[in-house]
C-alpha positions in Angstrom: 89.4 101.9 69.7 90.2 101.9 73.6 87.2 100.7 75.5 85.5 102.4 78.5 84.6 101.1 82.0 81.2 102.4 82.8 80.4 102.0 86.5 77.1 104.5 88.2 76.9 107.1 90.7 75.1 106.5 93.7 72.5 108.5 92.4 72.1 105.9 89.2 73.6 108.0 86.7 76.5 106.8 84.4 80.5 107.5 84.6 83.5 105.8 83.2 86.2 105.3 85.6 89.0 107.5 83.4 87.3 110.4 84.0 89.6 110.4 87.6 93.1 111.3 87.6 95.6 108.1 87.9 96.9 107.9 91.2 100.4 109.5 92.1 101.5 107.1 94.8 100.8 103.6 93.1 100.1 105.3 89.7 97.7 102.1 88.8 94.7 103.2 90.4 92.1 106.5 90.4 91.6 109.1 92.7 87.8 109.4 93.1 86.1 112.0 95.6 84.5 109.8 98.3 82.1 110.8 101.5 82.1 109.0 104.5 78.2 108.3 105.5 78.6 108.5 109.0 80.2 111.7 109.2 79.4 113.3 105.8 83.8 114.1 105.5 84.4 114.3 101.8 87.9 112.9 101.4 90.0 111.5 98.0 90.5 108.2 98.2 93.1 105.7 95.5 90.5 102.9 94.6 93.9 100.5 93.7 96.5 101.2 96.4 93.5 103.2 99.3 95.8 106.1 99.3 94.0 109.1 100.6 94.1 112.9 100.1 92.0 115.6 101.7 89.4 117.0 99.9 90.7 120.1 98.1 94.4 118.9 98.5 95.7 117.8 95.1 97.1 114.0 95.4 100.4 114.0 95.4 103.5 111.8 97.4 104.2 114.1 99.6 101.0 114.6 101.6 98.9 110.9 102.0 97.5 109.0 104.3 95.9 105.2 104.5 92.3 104.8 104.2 92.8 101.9 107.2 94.4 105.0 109.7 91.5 107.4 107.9 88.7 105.0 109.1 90.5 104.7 112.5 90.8 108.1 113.3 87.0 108.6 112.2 85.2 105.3 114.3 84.2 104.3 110.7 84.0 100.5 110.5 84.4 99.5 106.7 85.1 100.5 103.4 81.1 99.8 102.8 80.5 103.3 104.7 82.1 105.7 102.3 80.4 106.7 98.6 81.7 108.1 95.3 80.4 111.7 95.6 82.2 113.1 91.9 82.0 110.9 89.1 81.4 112.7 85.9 77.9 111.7 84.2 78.0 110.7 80.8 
């Protein structure tokens, strides 16, 4: 029997972390939706290689950007101002 990483929304509620698609650029991590709580932007962001996506933009290779430029661009400090807006409750 495989076993399950439980982690918890920001909210409190449960999610297991293979309910996100594996990552297409370093294929280790997991594409989670993530909001930025200075701006409110809802991006996707790799939580293994920082690989990010636009929301609404399936992750793939050819379209990707680096959470460092995405935080640039944005005046966003750290990594500490973003949250994990759509993890599945279980």
């Amino acid at each position: 029997m495989r076993s399950r990483d439980a982690s918890s929304n920001t909210d409190g509620t449960a999610y297991f972390t293979d309910d996100y698609p594996a990552c297409p650029r370093c294929g280790q991590g997991r594409v989670e939706t993530q909001r930025a709580k200075k701006t409110g932007d809802v991006f996707q962001l790799c939580n293994e290689c920082d690989a990010v996506w636009p929301e609404g933009v399936e992750p793939n290779l050819a379209q990707f950007g680096t959470f460092d430029t995405y935080l640039a661009v944005r005046g966003l400090p750290e990594i500490g101002e973003v949250e994990t807006v759509n993890a599945v409750p279980r």
